[in-house]
C-alpha positions in Angstrom: 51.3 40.3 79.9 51.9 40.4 83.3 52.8 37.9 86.2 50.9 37.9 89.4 54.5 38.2 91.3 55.3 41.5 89.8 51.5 42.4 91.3 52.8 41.2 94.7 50.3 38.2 95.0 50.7 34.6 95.9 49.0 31.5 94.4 46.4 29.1 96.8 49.4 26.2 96.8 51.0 27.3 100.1 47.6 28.9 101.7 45.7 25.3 101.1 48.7 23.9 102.4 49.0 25.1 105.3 45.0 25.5 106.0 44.7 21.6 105.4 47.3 21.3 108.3 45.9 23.7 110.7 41.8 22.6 110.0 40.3 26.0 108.6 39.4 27.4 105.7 40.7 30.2 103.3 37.9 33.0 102.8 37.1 33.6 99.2 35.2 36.8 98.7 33.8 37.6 95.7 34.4 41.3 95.3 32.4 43.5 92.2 33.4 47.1 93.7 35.8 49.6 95.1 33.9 49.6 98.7 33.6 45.9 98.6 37.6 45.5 98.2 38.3 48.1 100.8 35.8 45.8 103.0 37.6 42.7 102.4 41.4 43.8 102.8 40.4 46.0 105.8 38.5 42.8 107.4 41.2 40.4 106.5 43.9 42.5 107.4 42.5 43.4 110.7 42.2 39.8 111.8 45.7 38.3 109.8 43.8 36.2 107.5 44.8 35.3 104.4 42.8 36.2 101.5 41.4 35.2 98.1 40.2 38.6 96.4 37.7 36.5 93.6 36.2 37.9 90.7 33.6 36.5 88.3 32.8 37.0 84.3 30.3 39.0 84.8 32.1 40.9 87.5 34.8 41.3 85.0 32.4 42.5 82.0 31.1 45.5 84.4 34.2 46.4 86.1 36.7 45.3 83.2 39.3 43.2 84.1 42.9 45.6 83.9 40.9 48.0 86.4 39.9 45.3 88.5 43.5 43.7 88.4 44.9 47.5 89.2 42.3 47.8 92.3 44.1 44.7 93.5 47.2 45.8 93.4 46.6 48.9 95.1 45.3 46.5 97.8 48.4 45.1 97.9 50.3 47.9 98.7 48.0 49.2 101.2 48.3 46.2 102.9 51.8 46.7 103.5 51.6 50.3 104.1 49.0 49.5 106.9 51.4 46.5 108.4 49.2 43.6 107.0 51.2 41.0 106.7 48.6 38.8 104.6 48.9 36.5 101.7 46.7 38.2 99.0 45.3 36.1 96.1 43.5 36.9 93.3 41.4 34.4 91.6 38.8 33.8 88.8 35.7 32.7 89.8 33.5 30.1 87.7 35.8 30.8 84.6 33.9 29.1 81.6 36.1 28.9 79.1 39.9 27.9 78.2 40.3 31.5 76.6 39.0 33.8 79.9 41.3 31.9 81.9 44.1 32.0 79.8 43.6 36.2 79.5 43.0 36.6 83.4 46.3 34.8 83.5 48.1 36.7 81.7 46.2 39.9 83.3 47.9 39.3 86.1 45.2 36.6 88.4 47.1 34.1 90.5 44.7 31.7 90.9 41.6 31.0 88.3 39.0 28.3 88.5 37.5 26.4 84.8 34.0 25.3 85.6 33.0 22.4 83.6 31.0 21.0 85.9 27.7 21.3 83.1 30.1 18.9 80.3 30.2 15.1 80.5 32.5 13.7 83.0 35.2 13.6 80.3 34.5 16.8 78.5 35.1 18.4 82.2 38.7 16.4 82.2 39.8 18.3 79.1 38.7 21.2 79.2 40.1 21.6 82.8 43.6 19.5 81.8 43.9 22.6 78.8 43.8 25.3 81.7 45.9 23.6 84.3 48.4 22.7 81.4 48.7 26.6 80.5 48.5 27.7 84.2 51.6 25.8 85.1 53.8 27.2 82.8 52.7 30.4 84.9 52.7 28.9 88.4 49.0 30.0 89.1 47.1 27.7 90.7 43.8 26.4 88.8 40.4 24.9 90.7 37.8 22.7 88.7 34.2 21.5 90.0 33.4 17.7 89.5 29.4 17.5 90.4 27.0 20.4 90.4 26.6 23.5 92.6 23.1 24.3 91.7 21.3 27.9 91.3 17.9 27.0 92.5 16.5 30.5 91.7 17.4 30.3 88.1 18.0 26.6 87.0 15.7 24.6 89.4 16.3 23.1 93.0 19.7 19.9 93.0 18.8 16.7 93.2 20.4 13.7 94.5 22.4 12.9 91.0 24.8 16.5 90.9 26.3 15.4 94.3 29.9 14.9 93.3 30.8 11.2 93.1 33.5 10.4 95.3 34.6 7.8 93.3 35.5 9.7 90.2 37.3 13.0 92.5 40.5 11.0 93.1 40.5 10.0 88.8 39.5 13.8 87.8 42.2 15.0 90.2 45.0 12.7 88.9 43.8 12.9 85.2 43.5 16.8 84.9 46.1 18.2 87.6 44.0 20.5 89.2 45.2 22.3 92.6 42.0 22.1 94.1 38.5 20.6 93.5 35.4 22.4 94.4 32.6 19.8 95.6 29.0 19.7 95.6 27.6 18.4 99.1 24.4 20.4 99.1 25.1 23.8 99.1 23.6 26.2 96.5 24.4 29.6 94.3 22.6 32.5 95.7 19.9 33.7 98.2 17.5 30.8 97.7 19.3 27.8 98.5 16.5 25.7 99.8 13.0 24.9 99.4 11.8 25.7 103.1 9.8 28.1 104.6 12.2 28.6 107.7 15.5 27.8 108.9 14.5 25.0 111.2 13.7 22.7 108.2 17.2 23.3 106.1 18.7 20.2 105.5 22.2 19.2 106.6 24.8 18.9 104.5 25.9 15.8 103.1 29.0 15.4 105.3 29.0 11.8 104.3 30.2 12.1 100.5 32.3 15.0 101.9 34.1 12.7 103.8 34.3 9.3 101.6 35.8 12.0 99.0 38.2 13.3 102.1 39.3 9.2 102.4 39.3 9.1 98.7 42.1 11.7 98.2 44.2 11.8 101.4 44.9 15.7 101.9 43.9 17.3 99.1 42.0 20.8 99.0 38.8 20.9 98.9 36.7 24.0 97.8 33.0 24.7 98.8 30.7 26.9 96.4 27.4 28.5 97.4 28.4 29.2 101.4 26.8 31.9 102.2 24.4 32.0 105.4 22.1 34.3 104.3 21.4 35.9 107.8 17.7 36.4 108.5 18.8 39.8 110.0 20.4 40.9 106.9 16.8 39.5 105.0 14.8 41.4 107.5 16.7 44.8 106.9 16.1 44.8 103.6 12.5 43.7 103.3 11.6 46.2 106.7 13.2 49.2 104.3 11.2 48.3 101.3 13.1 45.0 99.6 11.2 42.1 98.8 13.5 39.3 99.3 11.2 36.1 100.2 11.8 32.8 101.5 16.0 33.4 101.5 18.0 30.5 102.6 21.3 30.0 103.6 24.0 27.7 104.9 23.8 27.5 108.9 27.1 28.7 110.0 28.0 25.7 112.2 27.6 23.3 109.3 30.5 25.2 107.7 32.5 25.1 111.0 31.9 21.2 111.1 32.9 21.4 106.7 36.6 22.8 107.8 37.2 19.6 109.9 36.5 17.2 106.7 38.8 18.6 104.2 37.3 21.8 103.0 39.9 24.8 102.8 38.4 27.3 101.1 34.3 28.8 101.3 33.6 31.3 99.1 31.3 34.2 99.7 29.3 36.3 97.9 25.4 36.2 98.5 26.1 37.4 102.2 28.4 40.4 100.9 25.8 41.3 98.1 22.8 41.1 100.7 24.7 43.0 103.5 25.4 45.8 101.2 22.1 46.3 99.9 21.0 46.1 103.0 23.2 48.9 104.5 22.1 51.3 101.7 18.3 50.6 101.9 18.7 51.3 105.6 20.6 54.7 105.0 18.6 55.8 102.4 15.7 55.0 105.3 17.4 56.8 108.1 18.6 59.9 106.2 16.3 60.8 103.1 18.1 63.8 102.8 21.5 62.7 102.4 22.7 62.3 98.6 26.7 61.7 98.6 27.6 58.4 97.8 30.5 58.5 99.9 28.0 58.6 103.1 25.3 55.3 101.7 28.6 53.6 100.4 31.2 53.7 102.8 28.8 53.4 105.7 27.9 50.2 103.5 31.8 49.0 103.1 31.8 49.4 107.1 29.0 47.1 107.7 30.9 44.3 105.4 34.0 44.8 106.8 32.5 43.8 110.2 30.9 41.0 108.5 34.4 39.3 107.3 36.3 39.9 110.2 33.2 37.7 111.9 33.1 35.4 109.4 36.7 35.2 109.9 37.4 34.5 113.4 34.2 32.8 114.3 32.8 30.6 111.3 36.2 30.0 108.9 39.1 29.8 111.5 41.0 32.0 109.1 41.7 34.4 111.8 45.7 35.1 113.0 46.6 32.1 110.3 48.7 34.2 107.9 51.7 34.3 110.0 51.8 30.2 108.7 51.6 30.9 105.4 
């Protein structure tokens, strides 16, 4: 057993803190590979933004998590060898049960979210109230979901009735202890958030339950799931150098902007990294059929998504030159 200190990582209490204060979001990337670290630490670290390295189960079953927690480390320390002064996190993503937390925890994770968003409303409180009661003995910071986060290409589109109540967040929070609550407001898990055939006819957000549950619970950090943009551009690359990705959706960029005024302080990403890399590599392949080292497809991969963050970073989250607060 291990504690995230002796890794050189910090929990989300201070970041959230100070990015509730300042009106911008922490970036949460979801990371499954070596290139797609590199990609985040360089992009952070290249525009002083804190960081939230995230990892989920079934990033964890095909990396394993020691090799994954080791990888982060060795981000750590590059960071510093490089002059990064950054706040590094790592975190679970969508844990689903009390005992994958609990191991990640002692792993070494410094941050780990229980989803219980698919119990009962009270099912969710304990089941969340187990992890946060364990975590706290360990000073890692735990995130919970209270309404649904759909995955419209696997489960069906959301309706109306997963929004998350606003009037049961403040209850939830006080009743479990959770350091953060990620919210459903409309966004969606994935490349096919919405049932539209172009980006004119997305829907907007529903900023109004965002901010009644803002009102509701006076300062407290808010966490948005399913964020990626899904950039047409990154769509078209694929499906000009053989893909097939149709009718992919995202979240327009300055809806997110306007989220990081209303109480959201952390966006995670994941679809955007996952699409941008594939991308990258169906293009090389493309451009240079003879070309077989995966150092050349990869890294020149890892280099797209590094440009990707550092724009996400300065121009969508706010993140940018913030870690000098924190």
């Amino acid at each position: 057993m291990v504690s995230f200190k002796e890794l050189g990582l910090h929990n989300t209490k201070k970041m959230f803190e100070v990015a509730l204060d300042r009106h911008f979001a922490i970036p949460g990337y979801n990371v499954t590979n070596l290139e797609q670290f590199q990609a985040v630490l360089t992009g952070c670290g290249e525009t002083n933004s804190p960081l939230i390295i995230q990892i989920n189960p079934t990033s964890l079953f095909y990396a394993n998590e020691i090799i994954l927690k080791h990888i982060t480390q060795g981000c750590v320390e590059l960071a510093k060898e490089l002059g990064y002064h950054i706040p590094i996190a790592l975190h679970l993503d969508h844990g689903n049960s009390y005992e994958l937390c609990k191991s990640c925890i002692e792993t070494g994770f410094s941050s780990v979210m229980i989803d219980g968003s698919h119990l009962n409303y009270d099912k969710n409180i304990k089941l969340t109230k187990q992890v946060v009661e364990f975590a706290k003995k360990k000073d890692v910071s735990v995130e919970a979901e209270l309404g649904i986060v759909a995955r419209p290409d696997k489960y069906g589109f959301r309706d109306q009735f997963q929004f998350t109540d606003p009037d049961k967040a403040k209850d939830f929070i006080n009743r479990t202890g959770c350091d953060s609550l990620a919210i459903a407001i409309g966004t969606a898990h994935g490349a096919y958030k919405f049932k539209v055939e172009k980006t004119s006819e997305i829907p907007e957000l529903r900023f109004d339950v965002l901010q009644e549950i803002t009102k509701n619970l006076e300062n407290f950090p808010l966490v948005l799931h399913g964020a990626s943009s899904v950039l047409q551009e990154f769509v078209e690359i694929i499906n000009s150098n053989g893909g097939s990705i149709k009718q992919a959706f995202g979240v327009p960029e300055d809806q997110l902007r306007k989220a990081t005024q209303y109480g959201i302080c952390k966006v995670n990403i994941a679809t955007d990294s996952r699409l941008l890399f594939t991308a990258s590599i169906r293009k090389y392949f493309n451009d240079h059929p003879d070309h077989f080292d995966p150092r050349e497809y990869l890294g020149f991969a890892r280099d797209a998504i590094i440009e990707m963050v550092k724009r996400k970073n300065l121009e969508i989250l706010g993140s940018a030159g913030q870690a000098k607060y924190i």
